[in-house]
PDB file of N, CA, C and O in Angstrom:
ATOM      1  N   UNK A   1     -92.379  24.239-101.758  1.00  0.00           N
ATOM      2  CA  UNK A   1     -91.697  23.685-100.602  1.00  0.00           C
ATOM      3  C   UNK A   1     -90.436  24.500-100.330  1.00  0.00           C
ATOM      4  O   UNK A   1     -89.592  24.642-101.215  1.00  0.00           O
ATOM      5  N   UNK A   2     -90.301  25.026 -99.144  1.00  0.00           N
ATOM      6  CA  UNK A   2     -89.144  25.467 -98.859  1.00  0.00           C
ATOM      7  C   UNK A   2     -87.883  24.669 -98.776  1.00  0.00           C
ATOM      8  O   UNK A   2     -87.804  23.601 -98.170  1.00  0.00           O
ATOM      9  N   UNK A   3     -86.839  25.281 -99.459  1.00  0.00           N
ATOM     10  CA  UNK A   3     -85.172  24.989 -99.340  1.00  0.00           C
ATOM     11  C   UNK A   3     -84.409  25.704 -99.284  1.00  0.00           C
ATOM     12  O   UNK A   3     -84.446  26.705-100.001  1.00  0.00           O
ATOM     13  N   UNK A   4     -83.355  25.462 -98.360  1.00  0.00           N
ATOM     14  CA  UNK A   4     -82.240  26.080 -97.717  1.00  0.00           C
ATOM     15  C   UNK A   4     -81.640  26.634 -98.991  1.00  0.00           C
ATOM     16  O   UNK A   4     -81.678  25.816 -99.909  1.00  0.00           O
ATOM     17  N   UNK A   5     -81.039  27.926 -99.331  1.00  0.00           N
ATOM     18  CA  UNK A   5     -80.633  28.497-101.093  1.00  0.00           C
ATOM     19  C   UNK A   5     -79.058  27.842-100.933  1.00  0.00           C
ATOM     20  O   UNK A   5     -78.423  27.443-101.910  1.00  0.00           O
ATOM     21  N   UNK A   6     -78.502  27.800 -99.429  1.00  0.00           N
ATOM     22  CA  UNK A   6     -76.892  27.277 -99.893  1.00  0.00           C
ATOM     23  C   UNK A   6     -76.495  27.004 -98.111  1.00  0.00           C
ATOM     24  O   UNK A   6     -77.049  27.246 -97.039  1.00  0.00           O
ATOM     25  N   UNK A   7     -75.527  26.522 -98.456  1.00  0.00           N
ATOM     26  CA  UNK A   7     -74.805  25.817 -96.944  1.00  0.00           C
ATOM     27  C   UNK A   7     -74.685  26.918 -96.325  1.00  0.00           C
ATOM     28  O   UNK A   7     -74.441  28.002 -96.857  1.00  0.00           O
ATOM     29  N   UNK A   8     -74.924  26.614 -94.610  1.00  0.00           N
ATOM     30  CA  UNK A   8     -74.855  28.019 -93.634  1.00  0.00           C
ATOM     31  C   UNK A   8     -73.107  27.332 -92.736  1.00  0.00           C
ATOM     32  O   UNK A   8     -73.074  26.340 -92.008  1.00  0.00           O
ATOM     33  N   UNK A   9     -72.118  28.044 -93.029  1.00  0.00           N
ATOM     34  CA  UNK A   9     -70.957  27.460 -92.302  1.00  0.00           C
ATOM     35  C   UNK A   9     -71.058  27.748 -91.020  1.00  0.00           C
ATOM     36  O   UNK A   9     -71.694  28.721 -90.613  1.00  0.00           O
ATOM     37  N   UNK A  10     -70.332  26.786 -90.141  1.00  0.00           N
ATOM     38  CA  UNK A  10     -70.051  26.750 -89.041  1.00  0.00           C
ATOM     39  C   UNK A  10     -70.148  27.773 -88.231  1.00  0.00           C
ATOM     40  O   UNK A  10     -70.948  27.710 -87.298  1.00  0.00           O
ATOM     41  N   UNK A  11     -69.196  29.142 -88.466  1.00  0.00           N
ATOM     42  CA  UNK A  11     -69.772  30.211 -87.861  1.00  0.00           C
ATOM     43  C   UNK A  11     -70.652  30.796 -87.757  1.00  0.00           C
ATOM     44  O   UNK A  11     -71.040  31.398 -86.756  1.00  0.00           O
ATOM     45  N   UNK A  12     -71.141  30.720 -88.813  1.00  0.00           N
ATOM     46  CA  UNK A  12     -72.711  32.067 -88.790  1.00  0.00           C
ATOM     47  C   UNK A  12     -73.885  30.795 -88.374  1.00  0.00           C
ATOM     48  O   UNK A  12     -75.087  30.942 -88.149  1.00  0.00           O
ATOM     49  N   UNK A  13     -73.261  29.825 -88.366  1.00  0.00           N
ATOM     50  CA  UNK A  13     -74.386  28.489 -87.686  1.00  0.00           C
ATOM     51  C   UNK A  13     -74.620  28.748 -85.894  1.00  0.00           C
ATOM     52  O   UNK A  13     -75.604  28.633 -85.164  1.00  0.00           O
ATOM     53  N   UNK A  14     -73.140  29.159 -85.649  1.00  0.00           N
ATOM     54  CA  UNK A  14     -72.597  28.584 -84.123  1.00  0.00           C
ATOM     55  C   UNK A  14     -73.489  30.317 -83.380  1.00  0.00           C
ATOM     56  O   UNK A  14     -74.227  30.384 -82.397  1.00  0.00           O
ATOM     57  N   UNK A  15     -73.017  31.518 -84.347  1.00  0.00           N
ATOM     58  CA  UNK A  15     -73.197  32.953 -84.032  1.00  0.00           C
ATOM     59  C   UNK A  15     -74.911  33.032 -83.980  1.00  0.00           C
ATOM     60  O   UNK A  15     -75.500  34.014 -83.529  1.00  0.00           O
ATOM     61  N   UNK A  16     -75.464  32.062 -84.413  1.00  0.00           N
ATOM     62  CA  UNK A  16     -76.976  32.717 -84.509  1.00  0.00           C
ATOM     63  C   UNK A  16     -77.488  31.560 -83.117  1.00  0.00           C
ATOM     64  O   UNK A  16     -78.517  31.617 -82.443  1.00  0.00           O
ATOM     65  N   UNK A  17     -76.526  30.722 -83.047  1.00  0.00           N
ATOM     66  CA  UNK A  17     -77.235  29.517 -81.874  1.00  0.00           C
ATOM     67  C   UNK A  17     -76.533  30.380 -80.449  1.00  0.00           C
ATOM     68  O   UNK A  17     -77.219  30.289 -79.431  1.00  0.00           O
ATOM     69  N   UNK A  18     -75.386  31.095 -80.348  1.00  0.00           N
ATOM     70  CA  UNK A  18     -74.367  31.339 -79.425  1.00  0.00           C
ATOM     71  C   UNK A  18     -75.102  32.017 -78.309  1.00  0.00           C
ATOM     72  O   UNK A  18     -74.822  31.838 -77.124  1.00  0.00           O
ATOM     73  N   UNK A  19     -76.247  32.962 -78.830  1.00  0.00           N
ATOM     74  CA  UNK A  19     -77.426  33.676 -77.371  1.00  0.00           C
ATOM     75  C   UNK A  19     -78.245  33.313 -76.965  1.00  0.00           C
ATOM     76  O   UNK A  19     -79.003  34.102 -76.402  1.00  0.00           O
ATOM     77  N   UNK A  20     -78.603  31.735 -77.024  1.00  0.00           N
ATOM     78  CA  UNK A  20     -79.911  31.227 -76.557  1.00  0.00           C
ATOM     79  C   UNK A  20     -79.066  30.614 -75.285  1.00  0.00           C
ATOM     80  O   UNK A  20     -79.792  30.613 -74.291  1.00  0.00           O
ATOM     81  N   UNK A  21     -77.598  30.032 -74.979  1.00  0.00           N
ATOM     82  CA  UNK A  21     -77.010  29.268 -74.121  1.00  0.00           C
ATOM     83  C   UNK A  21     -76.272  29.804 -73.206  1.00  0.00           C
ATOM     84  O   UNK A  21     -75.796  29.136 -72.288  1.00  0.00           O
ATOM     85  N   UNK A  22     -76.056  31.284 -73.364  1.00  0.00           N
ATOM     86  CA  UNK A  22     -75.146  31.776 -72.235  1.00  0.00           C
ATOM     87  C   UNK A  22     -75.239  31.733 -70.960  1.00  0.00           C
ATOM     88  O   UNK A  22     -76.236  32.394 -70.669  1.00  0.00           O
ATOM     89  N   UNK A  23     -74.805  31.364 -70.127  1.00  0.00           N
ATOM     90  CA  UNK A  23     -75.317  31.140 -68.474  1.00  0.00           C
ATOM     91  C   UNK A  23     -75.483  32.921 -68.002  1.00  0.00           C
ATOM     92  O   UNK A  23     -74.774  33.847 -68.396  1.00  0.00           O
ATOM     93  N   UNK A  24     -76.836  32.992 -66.900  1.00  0.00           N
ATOM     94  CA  UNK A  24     -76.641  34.171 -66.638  1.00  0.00           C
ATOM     95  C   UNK A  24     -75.913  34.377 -65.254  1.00  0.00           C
ATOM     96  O   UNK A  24     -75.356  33.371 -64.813  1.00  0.00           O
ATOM     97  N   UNK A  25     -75.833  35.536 -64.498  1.00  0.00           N
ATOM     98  CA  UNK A  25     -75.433  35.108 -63.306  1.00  0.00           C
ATOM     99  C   UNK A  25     -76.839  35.359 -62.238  1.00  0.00           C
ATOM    100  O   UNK A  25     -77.936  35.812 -62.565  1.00  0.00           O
ATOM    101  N   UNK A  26     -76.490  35.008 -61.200  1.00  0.00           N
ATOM    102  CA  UNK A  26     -77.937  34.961 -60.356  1.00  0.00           C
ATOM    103  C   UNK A  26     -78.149  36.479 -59.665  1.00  0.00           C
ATOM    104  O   UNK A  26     -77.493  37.510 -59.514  1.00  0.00           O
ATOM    105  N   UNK A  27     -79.089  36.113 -59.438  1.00  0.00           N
ATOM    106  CA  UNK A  27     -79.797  37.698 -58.662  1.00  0.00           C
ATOM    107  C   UNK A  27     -79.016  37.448 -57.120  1.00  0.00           C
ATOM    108  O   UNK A  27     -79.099  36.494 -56.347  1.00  0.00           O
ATOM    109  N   UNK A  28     -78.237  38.719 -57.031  1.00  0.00           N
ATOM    110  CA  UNK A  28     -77.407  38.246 -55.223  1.00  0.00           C
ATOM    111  C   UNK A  28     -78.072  39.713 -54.839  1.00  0.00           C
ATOM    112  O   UNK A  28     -78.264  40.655 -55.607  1.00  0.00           O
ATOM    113  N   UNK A  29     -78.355  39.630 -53.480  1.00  0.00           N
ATOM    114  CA  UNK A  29     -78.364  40.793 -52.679  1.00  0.00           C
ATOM    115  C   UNK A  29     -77.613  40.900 -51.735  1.00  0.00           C
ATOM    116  O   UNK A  29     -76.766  40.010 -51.661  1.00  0.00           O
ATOM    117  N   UNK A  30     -77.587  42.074 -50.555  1.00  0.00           N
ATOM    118  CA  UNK A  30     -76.746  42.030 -49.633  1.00  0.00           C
ATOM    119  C   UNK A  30     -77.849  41.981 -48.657  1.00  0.00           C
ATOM    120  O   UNK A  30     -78.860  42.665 -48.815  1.00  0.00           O
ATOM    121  N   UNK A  31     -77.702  41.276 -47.760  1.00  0.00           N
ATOM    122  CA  UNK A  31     -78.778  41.551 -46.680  1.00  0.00           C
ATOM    123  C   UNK A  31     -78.914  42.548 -46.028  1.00  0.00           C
ATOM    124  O   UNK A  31     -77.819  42.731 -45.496  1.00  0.00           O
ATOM    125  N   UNK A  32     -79.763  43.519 -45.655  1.00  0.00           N
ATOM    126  CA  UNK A  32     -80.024  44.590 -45.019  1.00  0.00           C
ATOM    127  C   UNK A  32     -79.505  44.918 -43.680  1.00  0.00           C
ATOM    128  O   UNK A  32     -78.931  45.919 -43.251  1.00  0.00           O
ATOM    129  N   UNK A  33     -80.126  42.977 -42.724  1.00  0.00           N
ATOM    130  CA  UNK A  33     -79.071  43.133 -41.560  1.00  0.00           C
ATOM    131  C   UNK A  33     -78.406  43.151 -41.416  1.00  0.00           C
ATOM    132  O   UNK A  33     -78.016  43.942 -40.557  1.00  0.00           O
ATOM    133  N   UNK A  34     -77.359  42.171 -42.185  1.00  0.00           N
ATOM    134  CA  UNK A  34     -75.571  42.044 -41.550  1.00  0.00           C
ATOM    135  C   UNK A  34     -74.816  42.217 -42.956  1.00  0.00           C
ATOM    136  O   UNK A  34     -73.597  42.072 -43.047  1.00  0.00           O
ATOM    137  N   UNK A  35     -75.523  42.493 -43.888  1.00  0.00           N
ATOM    138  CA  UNK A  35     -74.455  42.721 -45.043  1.00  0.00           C
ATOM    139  C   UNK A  35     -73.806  41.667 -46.026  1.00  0.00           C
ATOM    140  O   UNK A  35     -73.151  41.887 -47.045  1.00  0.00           O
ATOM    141  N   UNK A  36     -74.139  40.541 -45.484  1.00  0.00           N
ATOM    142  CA  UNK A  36     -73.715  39.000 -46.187  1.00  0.00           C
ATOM    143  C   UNK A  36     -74.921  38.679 -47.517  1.00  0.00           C
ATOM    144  O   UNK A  36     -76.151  38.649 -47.549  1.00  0.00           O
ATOM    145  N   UNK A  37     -73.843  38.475 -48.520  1.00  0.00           N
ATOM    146  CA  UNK A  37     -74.429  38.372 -49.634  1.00  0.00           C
ATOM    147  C   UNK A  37     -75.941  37.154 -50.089  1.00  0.00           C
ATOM    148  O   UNK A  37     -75.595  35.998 -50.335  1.00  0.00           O
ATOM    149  N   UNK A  38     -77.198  37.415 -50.157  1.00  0.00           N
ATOM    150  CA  UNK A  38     -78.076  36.091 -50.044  1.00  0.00           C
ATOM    151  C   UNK A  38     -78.590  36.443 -51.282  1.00  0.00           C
ATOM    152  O   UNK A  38     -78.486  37.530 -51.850  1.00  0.00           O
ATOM    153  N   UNK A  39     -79.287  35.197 -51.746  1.00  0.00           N
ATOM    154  CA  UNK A  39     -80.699  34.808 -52.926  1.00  0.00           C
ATOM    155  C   UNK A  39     -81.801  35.970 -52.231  1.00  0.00           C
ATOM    156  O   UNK A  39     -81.954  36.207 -51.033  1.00  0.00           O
ATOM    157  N   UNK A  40     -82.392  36.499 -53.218  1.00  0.00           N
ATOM    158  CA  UNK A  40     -83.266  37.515 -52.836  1.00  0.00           C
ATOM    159  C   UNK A  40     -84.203  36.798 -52.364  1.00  0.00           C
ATOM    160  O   UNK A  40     -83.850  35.619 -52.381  1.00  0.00           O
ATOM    161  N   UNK A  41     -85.615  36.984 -51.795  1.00  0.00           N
ATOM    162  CA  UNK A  41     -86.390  36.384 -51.363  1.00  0.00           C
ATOM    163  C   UNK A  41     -86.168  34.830 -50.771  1.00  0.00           C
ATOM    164  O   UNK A  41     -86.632  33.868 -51.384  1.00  0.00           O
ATOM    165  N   UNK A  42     -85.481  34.688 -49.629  1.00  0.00           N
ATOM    166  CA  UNK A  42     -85.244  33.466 -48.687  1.00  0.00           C
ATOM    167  C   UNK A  42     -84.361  34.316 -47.727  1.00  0.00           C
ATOM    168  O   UNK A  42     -83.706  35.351 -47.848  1.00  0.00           O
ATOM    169  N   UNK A  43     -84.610  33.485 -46.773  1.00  0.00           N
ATOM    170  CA  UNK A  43     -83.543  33.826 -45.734  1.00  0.00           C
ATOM    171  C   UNK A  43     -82.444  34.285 -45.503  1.00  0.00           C
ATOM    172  O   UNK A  43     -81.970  33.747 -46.504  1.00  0.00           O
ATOM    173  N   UNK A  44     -81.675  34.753 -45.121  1.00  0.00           N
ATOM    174  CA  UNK A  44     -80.263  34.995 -44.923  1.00  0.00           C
ATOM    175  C   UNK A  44     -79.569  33.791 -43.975  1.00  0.00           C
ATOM    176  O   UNK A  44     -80.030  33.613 -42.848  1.00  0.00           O
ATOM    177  N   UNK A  45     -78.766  33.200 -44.321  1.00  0.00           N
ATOM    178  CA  UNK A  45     -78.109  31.946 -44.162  1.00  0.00           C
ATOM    179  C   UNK A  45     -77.058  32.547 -42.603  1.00  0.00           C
ATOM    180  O   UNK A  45     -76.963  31.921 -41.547  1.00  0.00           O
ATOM    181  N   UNK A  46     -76.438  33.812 -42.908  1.00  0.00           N
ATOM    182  CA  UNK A  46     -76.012  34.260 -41.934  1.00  0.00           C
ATOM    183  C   UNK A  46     -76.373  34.696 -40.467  1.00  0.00           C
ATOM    184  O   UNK A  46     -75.772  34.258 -39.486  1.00  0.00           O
ATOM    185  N   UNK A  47     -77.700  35.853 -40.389  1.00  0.00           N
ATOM    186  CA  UNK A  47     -78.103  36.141 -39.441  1.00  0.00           C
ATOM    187  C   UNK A  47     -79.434  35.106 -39.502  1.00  0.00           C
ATOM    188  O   UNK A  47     -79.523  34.523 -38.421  1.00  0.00           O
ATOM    189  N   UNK A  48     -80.241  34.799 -40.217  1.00  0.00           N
ATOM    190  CA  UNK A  48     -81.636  33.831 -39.833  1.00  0.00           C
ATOM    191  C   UNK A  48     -82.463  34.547 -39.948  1.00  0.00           C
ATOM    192  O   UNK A  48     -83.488  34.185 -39.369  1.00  0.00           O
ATOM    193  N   UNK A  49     -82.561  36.073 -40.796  1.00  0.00           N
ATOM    194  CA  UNK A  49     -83.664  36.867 -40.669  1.00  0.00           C
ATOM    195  C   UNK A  49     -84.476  36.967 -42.313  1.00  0.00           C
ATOM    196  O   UNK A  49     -83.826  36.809 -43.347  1.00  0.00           O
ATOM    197  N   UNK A  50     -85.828  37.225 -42.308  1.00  0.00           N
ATOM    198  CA  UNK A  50     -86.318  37.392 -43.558  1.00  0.00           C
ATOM    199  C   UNK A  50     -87.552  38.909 -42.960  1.00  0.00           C
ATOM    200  O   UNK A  50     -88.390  39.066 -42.072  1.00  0.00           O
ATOM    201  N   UNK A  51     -87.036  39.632 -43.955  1.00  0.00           N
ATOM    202  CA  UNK A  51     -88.062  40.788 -43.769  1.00  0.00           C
ATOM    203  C   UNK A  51     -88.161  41.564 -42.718  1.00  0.00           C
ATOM    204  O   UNK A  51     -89.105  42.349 -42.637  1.00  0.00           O
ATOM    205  N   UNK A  52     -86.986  41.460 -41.511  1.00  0.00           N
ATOM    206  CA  UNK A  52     -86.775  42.104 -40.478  1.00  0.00           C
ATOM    207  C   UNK A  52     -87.130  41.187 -39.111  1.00  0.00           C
ATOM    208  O   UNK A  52     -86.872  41.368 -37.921  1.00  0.00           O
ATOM    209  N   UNK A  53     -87.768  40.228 -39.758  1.00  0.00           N
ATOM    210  CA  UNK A  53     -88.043  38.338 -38.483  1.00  0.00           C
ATOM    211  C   UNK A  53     -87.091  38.024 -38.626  1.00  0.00           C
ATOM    212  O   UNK A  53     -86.273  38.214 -39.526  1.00  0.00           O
ATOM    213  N   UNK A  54     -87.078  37.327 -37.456  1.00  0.00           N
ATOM    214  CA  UNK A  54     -85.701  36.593 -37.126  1.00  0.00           C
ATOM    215  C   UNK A  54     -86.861  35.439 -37.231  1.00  0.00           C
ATOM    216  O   UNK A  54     -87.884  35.365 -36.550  1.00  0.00           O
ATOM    217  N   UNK A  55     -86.330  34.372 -38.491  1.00  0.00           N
ATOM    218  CA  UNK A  55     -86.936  33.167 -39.352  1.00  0.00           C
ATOM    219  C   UNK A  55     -86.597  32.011 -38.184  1.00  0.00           C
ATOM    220  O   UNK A  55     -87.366  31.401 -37.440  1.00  0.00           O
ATOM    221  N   UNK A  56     -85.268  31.960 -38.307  1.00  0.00           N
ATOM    222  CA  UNK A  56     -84.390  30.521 -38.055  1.00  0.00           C
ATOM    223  C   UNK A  56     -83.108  30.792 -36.800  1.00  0.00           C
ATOM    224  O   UNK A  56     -82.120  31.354 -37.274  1.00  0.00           O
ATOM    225  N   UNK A  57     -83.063  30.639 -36.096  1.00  0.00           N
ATOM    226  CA  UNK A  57     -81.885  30.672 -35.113  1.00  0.00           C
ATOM    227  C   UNK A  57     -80.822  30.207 -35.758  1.00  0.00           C
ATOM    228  O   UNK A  57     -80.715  29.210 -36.473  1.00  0.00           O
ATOM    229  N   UNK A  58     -79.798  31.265 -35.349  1.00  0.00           N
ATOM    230  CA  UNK A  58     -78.431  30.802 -36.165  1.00  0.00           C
ATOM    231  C   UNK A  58     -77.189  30.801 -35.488  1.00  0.00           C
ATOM    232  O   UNK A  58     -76.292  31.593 -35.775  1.00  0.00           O
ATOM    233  N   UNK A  59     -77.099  29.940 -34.596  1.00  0.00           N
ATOM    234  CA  UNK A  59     -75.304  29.903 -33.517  1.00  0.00           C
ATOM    235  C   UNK A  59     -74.498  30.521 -34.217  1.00  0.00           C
ATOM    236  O   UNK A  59     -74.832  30.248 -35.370  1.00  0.00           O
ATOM    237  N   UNK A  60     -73.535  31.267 -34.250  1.00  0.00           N
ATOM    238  CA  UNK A  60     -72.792  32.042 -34.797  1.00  0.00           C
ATOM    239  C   UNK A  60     -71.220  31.599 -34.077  1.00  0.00           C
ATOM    240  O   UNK A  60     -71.210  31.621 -32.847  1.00  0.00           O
ATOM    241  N   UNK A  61     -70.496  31.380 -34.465  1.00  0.00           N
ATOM    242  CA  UNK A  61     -68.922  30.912 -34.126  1.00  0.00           C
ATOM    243  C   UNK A  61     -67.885  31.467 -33.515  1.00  0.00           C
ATOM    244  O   UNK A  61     -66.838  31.766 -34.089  1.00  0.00           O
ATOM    245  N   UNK A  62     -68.146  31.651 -32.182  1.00  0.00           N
ATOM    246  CA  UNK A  62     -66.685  32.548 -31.232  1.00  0.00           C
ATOM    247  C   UNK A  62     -65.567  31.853 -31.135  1.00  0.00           C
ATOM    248  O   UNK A  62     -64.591  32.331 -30.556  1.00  0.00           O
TER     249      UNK A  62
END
């Protein structure tokens, strides 16, 4: 039967758990049309375009 040979302290406990939890950051692109930063594959929130379609109409603010 397996047993642990001696106590694992806190650090080398916390150091072997510490790379399964790191947050990553997300995949950002710039959009091709107007340059505003989006989630790759969806729309652009700014201009309304996906893939060179204009998806969604987007009033824009004068």
């Amino acid at each position: 039967m397996a047993v642990p040979k001696g106590k694992v302290s806190r650090a080398r406990r916390d150091k072997r758990r510490s790379s399964h939890w790191k947050l990553e950051a997300p995949g950002i692109i710039k959009c091709p049309n107007c340059g505003e930063f989006c989630m790759p594959h969806r729309v652009c929130k700014k201009c309304g375009q996906y893939k060179g379609r204009v998806v969604i109409n987007v009033e824009e603010d004068k």
